[in-house]
NUVOLUM-429325 format. One record per residue: y negated, x, z negated of N, C-alpha, C, CB in turn; residue in three letters. Coordinates in steps of 0.02 Angstrom, whole numbers, padded with zeros to 5 digits, always signed. Each point is the difference from the previous one (the first is absolute). Glycine has a CB too. Layout:
BEGIN
YXZYXZYXZYXZAla;...
This chain:
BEGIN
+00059+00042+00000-00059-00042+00000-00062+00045+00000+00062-00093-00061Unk;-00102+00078+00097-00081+00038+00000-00005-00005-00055-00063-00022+00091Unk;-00017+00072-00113-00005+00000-00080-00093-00002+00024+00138+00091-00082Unk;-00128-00149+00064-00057-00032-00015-00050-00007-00054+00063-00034+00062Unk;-00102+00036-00074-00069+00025-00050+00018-00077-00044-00125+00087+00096Unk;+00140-00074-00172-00005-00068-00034-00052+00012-00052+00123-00038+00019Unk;-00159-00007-00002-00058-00014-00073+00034-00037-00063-00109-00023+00086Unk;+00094+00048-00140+00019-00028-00070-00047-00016-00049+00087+00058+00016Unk;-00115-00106-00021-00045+00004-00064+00017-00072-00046-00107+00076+00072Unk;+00064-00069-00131+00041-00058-00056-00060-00069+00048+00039+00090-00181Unk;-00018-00141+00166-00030-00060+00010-00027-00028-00058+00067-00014+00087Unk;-00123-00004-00127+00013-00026-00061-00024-00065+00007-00004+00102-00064Unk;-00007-00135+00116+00004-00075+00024+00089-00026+00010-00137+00023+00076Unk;+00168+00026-00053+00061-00018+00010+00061+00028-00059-00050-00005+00129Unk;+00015+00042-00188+00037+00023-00031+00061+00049-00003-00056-00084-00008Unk;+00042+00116+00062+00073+00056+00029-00051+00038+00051+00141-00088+00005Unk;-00086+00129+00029-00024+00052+00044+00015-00042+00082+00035+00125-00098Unk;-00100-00095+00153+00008-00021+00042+00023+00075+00060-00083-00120-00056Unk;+00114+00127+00094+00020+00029+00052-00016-00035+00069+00082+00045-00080Unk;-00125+00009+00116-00020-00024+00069+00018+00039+00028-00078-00054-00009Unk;+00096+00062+00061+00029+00042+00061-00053+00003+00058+00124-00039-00028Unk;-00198+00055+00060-00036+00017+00011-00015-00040+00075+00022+00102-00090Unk;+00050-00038+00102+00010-00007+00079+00041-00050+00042-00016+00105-00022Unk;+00042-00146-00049+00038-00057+00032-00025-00072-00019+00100+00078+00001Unk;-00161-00117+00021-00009-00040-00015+00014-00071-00011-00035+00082+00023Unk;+00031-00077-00104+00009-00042-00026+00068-00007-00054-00075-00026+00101Unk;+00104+00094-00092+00045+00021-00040-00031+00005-00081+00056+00062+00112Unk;-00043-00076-00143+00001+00023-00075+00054-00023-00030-00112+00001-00010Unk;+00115+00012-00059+00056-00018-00039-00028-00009-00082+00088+00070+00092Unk;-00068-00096-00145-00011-00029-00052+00044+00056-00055-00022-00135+00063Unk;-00009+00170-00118+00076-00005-00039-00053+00027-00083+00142+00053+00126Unk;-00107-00075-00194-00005-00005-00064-00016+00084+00002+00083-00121-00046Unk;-00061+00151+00075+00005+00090+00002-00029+00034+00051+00101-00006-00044Unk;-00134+00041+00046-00009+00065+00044+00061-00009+00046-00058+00088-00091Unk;+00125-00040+00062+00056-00005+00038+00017-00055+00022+00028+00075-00047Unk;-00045-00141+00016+00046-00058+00030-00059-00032+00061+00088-00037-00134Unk;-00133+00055+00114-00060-00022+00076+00029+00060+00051-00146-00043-00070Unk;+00185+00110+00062+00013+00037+00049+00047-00017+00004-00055+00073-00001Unk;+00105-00093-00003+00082-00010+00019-00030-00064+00043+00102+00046-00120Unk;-00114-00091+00096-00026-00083+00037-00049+00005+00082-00020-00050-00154Unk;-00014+00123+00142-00020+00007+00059+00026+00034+00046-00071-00021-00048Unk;+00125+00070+00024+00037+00008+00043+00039-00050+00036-00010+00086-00057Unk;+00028-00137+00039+00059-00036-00005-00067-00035+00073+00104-00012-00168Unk;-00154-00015+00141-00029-00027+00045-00033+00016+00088-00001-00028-00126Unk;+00012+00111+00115-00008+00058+00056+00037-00005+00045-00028+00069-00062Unk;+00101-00057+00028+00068-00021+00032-00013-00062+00047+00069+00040-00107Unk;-00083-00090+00060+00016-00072+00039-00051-00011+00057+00045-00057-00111Unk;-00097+00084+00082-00057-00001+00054-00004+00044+00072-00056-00023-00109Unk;+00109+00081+00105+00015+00031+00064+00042-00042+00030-00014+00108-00032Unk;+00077-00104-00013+00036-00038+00034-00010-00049+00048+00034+00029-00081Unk;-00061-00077+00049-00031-00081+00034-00034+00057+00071-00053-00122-00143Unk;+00001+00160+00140-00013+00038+00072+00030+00003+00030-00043+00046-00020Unk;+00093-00001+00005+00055+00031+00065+00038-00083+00022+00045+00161-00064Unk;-00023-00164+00022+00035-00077+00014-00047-00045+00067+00038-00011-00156Unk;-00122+00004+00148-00022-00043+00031-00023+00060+00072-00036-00108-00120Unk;+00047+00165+00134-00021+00037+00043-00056+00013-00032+00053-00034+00096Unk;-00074+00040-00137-00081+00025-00020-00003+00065-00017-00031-00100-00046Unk;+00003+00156+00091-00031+00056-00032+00011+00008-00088-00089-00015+00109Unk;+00091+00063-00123+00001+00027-00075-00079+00040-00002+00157+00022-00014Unk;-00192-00050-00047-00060+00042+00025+00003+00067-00025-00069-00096+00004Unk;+00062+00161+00002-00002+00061+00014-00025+00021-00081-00024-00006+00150Unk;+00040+00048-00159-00030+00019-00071-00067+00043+00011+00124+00004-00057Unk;-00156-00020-00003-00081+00032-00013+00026+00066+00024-00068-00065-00115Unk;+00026+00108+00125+00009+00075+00005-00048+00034-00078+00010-00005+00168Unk;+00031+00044-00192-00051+00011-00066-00016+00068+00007+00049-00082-00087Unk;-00122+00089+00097-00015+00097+00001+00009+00014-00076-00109+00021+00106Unk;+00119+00051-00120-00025+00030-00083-00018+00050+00020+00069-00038-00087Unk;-00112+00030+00039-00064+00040-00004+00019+00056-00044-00083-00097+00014Unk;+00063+00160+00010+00002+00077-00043+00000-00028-00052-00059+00087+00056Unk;+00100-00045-00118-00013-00005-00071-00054+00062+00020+00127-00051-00084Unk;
């Protein structure tokens, strides 16, 4: 599976952590944990390629990330 950029931060409207996946819109995932918002978004990455390839749809390409000199 590509490895895709996941955002994690706590929600405190929603009471748990939220996981967004950037480059795949509209992906996120829900979870009580850090880890359990990352396992849930994986789970949702998966399904969300999948359903692509399945419908002929392009996979969109991953960010390219420069780093910068320490």
């Amino acid at each position: 599976m590509p490895r895709y950029e996941v955002d994690i931060f706590w929600s405190e409207e929603d009471g748990g952590f939220i996981a967004n996946v950037p480059e795949l819109p509209y992906c996120s995932a829900f979870g009580e944990t850090y880890e359990e918002a990352l396992k849930e978004a994986l789970a949702a990455m998966e399904l969300y390629l999948s359903t692509l390839r399945e419908e002929g749809t392009e996979v969109p390409a991953l960010r390219s990330r420069r780093h910068l000199p320490a």
